[in-house]
mmCIF file of the N, C-alpha and C atoms, coordinates in Angstrom:
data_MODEL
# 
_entry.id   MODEL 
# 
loop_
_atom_site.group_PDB 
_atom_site.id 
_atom_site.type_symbol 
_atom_site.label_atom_id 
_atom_site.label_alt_id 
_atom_site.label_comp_id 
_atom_site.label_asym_id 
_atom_site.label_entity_id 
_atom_site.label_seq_id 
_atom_site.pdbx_PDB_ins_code 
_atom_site.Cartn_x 
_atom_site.Cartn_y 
_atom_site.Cartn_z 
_atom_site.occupancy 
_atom_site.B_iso_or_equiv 
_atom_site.pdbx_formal_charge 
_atom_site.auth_seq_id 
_atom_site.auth_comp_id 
_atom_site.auth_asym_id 
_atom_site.auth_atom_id 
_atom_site.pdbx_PDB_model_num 
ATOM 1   N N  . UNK A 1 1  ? -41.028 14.964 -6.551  1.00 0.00 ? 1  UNK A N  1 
ATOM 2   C CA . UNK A 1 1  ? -39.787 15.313 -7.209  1.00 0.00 ? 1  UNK A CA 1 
ATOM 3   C C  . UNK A 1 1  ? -39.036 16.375 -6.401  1.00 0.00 ? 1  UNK A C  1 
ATOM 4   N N  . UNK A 1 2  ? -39.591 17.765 -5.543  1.00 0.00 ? 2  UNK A N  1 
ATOM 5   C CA . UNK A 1 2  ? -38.885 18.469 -5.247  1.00 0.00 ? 2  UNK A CA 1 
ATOM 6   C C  . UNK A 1 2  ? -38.498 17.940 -3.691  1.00 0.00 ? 2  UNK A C  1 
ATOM 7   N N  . UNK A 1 3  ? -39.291 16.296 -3.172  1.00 0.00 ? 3  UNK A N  1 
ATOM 8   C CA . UNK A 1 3  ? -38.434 16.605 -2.207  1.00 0.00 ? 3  UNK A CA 1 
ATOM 9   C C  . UNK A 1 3  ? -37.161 15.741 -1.983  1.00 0.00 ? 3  UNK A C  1 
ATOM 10  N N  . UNK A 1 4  ? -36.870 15.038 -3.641  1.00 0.00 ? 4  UNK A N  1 
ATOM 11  C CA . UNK A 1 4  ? -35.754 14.273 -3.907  1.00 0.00 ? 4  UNK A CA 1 
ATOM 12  C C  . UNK A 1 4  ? -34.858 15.311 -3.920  1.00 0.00 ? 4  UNK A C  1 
ATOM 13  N N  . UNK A 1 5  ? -35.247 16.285 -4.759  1.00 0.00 ? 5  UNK A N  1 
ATOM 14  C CA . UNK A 1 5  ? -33.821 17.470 -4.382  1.00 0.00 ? 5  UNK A CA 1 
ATOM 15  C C  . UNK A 1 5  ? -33.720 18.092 -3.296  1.00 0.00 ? 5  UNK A C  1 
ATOM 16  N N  . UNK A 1 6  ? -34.416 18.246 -2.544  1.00 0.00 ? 6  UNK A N  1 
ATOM 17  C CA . UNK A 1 6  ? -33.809 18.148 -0.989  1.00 0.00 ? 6  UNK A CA 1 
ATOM 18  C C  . UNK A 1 6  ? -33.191 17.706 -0.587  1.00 0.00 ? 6  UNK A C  1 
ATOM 19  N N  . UNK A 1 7  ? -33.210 16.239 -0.736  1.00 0.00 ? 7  UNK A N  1 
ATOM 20  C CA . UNK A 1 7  ? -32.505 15.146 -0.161  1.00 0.00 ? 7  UNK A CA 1 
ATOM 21  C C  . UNK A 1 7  ? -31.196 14.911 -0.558  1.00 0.00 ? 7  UNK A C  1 
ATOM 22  N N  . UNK A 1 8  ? -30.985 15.171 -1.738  1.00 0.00 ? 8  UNK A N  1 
ATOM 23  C CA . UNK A 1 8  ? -29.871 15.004 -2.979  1.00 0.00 ? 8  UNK A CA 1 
ATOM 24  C C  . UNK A 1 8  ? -29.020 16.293 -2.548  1.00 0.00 ? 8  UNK A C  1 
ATOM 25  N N  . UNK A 1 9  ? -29.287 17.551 -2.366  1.00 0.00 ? 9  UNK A N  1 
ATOM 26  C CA . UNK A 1 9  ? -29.292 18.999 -1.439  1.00 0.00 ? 9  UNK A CA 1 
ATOM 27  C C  . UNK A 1 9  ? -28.056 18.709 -0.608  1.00 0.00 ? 9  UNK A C  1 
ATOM 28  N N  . UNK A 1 10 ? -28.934 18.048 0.132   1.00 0.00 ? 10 UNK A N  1 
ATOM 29  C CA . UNK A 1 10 ? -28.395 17.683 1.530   1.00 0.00 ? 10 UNK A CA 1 
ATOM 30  C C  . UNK A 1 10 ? -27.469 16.898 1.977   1.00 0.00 ? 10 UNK A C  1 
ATOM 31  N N  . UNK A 1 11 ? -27.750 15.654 1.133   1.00 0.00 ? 11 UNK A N  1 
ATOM 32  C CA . UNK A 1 11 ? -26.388 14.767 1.007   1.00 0.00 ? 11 UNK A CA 1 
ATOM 33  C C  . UNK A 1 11 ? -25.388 15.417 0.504   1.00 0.00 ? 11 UNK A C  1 
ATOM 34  N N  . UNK A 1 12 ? -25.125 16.159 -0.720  1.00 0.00 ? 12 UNK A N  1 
ATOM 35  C CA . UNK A 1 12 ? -24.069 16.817 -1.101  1.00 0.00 ? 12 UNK A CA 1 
ATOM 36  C C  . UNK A 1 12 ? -23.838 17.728 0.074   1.00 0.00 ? 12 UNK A C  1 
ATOM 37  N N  . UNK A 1 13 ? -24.216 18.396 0.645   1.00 0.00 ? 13 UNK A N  1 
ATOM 38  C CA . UNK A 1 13 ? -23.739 19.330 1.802   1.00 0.00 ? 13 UNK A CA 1 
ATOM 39  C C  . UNK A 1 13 ? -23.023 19.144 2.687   1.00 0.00 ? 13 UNK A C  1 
ATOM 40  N N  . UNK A 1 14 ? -23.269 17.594 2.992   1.00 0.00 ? 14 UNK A N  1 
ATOM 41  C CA . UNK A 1 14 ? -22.892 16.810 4.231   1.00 0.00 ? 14 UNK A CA 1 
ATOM 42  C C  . UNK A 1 14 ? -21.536 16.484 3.778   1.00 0.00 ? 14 UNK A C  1 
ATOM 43  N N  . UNK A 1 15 ? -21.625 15.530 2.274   1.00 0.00 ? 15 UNK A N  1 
ATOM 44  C CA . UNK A 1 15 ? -20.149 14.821 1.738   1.00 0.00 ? 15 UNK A CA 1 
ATOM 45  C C  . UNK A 1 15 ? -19.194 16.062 1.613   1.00 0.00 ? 15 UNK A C  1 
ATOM 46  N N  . UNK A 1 16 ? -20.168 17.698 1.388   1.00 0.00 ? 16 UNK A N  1 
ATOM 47  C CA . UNK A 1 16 ? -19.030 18.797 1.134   1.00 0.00 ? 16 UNK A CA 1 
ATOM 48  C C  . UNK A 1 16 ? -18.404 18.994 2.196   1.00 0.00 ? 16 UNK A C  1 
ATOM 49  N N  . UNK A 1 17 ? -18.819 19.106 3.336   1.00 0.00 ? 17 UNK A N  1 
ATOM 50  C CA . UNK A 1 17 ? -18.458 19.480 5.153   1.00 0.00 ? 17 UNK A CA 1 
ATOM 51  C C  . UNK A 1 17 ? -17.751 18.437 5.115   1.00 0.00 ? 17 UNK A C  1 
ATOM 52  N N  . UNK A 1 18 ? -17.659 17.157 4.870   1.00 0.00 ? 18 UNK A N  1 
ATOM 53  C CA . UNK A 1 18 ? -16.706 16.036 5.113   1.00 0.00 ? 18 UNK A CA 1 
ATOM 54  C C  . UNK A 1 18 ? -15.271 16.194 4.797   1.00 0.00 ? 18 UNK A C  1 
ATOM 55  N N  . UNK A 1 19 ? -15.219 16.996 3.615   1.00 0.00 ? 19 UNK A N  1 
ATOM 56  C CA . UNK A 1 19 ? -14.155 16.507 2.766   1.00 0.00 ? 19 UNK A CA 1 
ATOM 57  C C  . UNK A 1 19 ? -13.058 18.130 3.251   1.00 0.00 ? 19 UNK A C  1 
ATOM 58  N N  . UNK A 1 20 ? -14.305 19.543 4.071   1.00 0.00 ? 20 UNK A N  1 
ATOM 59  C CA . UNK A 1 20 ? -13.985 20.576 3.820   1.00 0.00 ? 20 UNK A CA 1 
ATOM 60  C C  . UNK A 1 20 ? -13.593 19.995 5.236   1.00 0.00 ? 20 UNK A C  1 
ATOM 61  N N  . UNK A 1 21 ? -13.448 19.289 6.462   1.00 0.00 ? 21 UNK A N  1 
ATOM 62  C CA . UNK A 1 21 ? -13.428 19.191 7.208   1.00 0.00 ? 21 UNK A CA 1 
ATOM 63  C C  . UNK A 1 21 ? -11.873 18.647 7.417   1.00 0.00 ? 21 UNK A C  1 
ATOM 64  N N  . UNK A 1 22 ? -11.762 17.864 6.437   1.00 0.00 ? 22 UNK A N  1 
ATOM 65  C CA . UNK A 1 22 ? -10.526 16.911 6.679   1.00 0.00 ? 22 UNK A CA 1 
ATOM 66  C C  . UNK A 1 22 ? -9.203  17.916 5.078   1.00 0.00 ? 22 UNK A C  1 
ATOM 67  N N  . UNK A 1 23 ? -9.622  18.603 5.051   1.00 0.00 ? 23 UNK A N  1 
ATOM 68  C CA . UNK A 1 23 ? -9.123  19.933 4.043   1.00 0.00 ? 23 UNK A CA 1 
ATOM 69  C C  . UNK A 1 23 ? -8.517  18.823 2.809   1.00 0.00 ? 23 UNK A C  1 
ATOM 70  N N  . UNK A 1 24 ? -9.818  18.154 2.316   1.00 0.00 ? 24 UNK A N  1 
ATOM 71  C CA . UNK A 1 24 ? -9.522  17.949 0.949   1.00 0.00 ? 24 UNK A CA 1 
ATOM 72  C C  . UNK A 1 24 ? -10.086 19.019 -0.329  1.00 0.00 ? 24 UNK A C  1 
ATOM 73  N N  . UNK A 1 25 ? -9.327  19.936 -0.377  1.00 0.00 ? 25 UNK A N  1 
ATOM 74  C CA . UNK A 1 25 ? -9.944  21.193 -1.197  1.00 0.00 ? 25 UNK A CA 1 
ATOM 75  C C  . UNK A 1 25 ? -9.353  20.669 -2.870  1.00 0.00 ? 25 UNK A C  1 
ATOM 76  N N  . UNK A 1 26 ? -8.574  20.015 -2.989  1.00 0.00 ? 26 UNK A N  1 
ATOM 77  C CA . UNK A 1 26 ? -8.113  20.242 -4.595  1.00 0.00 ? 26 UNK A CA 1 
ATOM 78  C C  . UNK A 1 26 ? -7.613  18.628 -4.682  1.00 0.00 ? 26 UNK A C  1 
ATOM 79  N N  . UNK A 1 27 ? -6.997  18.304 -5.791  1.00 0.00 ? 27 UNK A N  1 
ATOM 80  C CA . UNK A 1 27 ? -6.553  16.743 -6.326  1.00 0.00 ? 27 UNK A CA 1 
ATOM 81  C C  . UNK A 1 27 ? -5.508  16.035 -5.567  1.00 0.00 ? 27 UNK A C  1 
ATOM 82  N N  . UNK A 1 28 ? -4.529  16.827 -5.219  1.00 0.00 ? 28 UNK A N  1 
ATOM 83  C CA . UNK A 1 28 ? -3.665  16.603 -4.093  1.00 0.00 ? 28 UNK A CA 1 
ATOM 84  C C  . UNK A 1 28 ? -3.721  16.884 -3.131  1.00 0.00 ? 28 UNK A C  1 
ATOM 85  N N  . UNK A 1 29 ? -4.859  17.581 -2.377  1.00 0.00 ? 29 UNK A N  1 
ATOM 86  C CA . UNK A 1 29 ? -5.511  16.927 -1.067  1.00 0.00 ? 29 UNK A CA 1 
ATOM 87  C C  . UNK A 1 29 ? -6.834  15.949 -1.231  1.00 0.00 ? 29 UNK A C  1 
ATOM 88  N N  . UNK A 1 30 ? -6.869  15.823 -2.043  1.00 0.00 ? 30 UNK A N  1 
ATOM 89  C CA . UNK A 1 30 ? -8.141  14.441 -2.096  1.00 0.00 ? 30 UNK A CA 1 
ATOM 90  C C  . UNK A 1 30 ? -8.320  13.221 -1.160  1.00 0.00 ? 30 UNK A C  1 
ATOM 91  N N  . UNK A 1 31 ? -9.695  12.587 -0.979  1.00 0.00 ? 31 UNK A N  1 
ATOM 92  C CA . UNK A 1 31 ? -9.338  11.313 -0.216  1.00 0.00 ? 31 UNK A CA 1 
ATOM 93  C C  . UNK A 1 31 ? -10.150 10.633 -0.638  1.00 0.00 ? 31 UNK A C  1 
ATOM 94  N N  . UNK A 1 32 ? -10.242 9.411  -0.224  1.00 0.00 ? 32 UNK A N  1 
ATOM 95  C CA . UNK A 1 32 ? -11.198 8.150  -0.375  1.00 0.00 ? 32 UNK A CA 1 
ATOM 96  C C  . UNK A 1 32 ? -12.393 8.557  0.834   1.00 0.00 ? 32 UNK A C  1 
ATOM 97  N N  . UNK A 1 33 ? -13.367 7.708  -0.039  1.00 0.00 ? 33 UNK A N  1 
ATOM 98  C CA . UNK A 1 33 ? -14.906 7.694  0.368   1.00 0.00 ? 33 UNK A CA 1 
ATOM 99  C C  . UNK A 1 33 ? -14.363 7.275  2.221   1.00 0.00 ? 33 UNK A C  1 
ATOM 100 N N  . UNK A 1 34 ? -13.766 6.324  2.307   1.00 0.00 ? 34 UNK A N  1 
ATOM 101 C CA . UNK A 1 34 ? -13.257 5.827  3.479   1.00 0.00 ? 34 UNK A CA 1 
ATOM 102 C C  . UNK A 1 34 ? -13.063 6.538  4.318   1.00 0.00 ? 34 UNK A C  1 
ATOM 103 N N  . UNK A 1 35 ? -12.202 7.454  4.114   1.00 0.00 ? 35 UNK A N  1 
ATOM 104 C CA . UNK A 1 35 ? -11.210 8.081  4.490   1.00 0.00 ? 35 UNK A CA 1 
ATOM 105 C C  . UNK A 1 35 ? -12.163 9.576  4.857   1.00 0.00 ? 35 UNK A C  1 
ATOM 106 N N  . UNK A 1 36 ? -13.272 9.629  4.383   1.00 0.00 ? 36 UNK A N  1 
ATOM 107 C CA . UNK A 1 36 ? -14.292 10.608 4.719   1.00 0.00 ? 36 UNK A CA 1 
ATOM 108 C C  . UNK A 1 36 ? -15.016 10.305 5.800   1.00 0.00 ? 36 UNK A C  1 
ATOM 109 N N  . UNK A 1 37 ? -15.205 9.108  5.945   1.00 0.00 ? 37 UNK A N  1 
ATOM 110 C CA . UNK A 1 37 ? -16.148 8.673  6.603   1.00 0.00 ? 37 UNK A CA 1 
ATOM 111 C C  . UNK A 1 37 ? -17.503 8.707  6.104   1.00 0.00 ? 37 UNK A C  1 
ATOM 112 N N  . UNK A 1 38 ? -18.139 8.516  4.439   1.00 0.00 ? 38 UNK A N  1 
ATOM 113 C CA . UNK A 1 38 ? -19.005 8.435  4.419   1.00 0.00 ? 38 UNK A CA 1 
ATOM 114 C C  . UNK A 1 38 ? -20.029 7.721  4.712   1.00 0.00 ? 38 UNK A C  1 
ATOM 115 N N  . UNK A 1 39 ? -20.859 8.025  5.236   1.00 0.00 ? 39 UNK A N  1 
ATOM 116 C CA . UNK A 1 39 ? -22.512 7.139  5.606   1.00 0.00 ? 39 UNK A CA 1 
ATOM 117 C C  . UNK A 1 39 ? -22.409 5.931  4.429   1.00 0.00 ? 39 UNK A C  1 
ATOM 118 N N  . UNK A 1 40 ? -23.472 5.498  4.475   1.00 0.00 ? 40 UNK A N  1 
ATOM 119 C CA . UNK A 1 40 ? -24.285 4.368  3.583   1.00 0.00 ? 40 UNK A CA 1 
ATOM 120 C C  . UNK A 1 40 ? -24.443 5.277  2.858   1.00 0.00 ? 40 UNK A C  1 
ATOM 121 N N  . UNK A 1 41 ? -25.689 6.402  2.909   1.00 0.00 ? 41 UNK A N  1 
ATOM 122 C CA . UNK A 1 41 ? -26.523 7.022  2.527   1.00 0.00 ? 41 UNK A CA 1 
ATOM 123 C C  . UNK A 1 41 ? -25.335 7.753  1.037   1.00 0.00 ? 41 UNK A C  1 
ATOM 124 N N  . UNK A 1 42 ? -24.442 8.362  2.102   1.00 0.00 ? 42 UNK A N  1 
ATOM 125 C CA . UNK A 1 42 ? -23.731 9.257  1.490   1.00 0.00 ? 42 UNK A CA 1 
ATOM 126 C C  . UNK A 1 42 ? -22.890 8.337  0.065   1.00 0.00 ? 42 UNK A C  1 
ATOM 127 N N  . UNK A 1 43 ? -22.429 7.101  0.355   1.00 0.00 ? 43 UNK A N  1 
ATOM 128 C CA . UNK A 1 43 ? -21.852 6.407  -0.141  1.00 0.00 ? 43 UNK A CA 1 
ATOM 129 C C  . UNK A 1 43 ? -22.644 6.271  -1.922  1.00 0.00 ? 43 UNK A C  1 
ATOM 130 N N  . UNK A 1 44 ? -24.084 5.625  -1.343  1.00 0.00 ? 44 UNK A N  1 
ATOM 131 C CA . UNK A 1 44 ? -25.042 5.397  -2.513  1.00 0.00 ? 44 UNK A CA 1 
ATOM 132 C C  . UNK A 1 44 ? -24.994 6.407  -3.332  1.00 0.00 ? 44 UNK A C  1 
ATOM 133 N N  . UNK A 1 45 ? -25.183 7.630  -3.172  1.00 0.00 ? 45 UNK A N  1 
ATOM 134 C CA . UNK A 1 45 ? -24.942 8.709  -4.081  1.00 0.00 ? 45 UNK A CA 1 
ATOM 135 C C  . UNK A 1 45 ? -23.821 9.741  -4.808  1.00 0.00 ? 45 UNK A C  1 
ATOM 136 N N  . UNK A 1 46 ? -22.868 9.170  -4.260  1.00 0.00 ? 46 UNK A N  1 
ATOM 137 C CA . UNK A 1 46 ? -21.438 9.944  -4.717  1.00 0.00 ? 46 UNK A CA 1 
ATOM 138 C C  . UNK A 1 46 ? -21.650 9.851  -5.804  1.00 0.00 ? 46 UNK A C  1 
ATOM 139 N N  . UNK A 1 47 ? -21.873 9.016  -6.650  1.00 0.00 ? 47 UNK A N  1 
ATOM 140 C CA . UNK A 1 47 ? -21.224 8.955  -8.219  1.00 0.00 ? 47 UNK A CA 1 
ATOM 141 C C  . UNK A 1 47 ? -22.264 9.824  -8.676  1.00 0.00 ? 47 UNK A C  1 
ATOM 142 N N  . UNK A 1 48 ? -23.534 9.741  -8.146  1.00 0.00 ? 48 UNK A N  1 
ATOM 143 C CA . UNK A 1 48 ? -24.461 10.698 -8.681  1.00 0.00 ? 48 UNK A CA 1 
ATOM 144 C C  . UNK A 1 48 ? -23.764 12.292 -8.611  1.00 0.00 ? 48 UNK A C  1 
ATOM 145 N N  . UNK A 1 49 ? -23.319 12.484 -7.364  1.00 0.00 ? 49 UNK A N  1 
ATOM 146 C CA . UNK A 1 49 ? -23.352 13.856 -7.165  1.00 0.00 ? 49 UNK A CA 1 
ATOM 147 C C  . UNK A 1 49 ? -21.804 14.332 -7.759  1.00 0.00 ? 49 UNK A C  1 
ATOM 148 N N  . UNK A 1 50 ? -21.172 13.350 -7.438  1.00 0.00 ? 50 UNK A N  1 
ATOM 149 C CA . UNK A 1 50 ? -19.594 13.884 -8.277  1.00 0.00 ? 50 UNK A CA 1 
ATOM 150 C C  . UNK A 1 50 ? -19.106 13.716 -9.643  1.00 0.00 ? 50 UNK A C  1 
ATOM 151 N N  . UNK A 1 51 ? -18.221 14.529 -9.965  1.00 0.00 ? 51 UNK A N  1 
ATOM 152 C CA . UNK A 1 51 ? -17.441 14.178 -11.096 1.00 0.00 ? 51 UNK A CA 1 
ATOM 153 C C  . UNK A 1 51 ? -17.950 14.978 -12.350 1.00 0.00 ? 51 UNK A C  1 
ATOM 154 N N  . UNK A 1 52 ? -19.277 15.797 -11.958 1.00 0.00 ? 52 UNK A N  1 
ATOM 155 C CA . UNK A 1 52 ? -19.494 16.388 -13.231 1.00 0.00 ? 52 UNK A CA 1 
ATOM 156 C C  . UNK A 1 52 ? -19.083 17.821 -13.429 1.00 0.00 ? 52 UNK A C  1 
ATOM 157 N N  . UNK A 1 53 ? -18.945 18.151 -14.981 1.00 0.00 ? 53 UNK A N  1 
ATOM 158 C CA . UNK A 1 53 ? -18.464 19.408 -15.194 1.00 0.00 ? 53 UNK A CA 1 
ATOM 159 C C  . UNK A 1 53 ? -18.357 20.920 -13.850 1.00 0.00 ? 53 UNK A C  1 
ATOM 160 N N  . UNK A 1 54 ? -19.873 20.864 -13.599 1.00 0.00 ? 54 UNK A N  1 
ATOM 161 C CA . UNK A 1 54 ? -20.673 21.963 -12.592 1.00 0.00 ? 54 UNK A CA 1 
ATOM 162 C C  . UNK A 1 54 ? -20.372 21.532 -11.237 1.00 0.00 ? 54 UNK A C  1 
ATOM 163 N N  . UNK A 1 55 ? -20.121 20.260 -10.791 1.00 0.00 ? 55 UNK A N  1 
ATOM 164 C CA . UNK A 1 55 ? -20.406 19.324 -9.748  1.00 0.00 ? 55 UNK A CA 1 
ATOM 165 C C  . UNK A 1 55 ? -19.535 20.011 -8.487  1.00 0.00 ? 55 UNK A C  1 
ATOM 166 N N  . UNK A 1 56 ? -20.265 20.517 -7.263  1.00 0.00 ? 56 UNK A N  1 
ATOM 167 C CA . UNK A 1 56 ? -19.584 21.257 -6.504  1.00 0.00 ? 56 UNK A CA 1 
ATOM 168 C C  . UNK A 1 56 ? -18.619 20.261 -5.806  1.00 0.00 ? 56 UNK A C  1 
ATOM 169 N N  . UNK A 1 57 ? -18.247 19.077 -6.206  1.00 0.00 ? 57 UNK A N  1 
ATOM 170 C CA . UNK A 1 57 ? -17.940 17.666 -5.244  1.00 0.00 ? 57 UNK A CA 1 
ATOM 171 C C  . UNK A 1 57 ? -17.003 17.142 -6.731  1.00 0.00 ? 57 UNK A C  1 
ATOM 172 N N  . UNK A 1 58 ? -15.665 17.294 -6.949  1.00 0.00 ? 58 UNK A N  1 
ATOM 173 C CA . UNK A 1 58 ? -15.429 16.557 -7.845  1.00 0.00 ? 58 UNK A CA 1 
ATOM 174 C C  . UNK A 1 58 ? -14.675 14.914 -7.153  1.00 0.00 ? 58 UNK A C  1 
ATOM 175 N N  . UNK A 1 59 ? -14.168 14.397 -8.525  1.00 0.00 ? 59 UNK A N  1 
ATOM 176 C CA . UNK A 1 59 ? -13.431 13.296 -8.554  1.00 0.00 ? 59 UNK A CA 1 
ATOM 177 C C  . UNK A 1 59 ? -12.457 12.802 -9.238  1.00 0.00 ? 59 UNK A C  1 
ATOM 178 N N  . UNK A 1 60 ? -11.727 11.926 -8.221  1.00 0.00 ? 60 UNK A N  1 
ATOM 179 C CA . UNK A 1 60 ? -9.934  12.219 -9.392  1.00 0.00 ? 60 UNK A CA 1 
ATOM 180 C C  . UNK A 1 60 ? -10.487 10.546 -10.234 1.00 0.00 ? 60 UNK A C  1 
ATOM 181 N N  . UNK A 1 61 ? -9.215  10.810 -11.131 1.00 0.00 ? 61 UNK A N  1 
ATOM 182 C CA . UNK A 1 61 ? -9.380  9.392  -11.608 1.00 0.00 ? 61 UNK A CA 1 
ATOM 183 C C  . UNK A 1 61 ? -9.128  8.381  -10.937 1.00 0.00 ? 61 UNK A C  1 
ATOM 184 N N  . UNK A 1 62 ? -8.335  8.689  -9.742  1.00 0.00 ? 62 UNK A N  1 
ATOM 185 C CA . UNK A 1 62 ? -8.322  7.120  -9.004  1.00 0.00 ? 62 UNK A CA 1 
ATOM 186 C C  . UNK A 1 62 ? -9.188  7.103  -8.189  1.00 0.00 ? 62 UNK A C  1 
ATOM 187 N N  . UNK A 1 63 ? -10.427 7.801  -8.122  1.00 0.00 ? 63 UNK A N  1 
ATOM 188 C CA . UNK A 1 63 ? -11.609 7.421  -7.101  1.00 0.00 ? 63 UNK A CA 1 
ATOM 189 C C  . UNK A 1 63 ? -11.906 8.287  -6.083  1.00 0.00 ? 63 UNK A C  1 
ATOM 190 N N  . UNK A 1 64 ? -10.660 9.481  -5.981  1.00 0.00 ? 64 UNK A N  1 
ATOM 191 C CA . UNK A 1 64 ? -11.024 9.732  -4.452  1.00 0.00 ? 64 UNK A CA 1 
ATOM 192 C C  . UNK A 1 64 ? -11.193 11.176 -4.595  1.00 0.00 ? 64 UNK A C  1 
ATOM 193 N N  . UNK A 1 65 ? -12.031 12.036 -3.613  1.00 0.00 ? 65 UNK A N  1 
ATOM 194 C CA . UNK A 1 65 ? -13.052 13.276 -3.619  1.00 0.00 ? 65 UNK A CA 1 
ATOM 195 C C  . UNK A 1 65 ? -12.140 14.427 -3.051  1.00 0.00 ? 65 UNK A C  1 
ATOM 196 N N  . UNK A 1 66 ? -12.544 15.680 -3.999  1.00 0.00 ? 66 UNK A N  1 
ATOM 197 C CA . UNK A 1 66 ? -12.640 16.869 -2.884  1.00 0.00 ? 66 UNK A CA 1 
ATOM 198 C C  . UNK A 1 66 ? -13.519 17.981 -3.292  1.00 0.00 ? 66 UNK A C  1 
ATOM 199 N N  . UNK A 1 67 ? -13.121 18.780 -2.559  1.00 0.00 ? 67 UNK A N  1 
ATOM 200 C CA . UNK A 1 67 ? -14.369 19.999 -2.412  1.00 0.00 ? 67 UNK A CA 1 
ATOM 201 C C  . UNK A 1 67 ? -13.464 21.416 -3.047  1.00 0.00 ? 67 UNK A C  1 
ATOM 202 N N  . UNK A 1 68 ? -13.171 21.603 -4.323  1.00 0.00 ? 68 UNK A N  1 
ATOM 203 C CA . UNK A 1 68 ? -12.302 22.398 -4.292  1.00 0.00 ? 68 UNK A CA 1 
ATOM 204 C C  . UNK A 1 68 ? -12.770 24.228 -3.808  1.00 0.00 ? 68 UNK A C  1 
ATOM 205 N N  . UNK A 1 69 ? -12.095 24.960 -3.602  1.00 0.00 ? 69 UNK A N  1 
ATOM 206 C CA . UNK A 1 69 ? -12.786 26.448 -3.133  1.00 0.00 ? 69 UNK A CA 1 
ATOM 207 C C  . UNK A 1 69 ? -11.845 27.146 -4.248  1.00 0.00 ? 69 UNK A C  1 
ATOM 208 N N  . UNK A 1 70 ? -12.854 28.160 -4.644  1.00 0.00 ? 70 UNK A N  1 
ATOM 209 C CA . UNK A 1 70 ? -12.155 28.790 -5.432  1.00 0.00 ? 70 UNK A CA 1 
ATOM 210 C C  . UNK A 1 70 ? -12.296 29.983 -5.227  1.00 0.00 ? 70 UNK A C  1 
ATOM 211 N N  . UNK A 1 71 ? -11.272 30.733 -5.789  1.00 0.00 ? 71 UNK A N  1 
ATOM 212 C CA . UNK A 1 71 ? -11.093 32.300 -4.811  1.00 0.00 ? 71 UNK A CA 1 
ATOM 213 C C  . UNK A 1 71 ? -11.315 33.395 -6.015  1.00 0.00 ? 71 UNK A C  1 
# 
């Protein structure tokens, strides 16, 4: 079990650097999974890792991600 959250860890880290990379920080800089360039890997788990209340990775309603920073 703890070394699924590693893994789960890590993927979110990666999709966060993706999105912090291409400066999707808030709803109107958002992008598609595409448009990130996510992996396979990364792909399989988005829905897991986004969209929730806490979720450092949210999601708009039309599908597409960012990493918001908050100050």
């Amino acid at each position: 079990m703890e070394t699924s959250s590693v893994i789960v860890f890590g993927i979110e880290a990666n999709i966060k650097s993706k999105l912090l990379s291409m400066g999707a920080t808030s709803i109107e800089k958002a992008v598609t999974s595409r448009q990130a360039r996510f992996s396979y890997q990364e792909e399989s788990w988005i829905s897991y890792i986004a969209g929730g209340m806490f979720a450092i990775i949210k999601k708009t309603k039309d599908g597409r991600f960012y990493a918001p920073i908050y100050h």
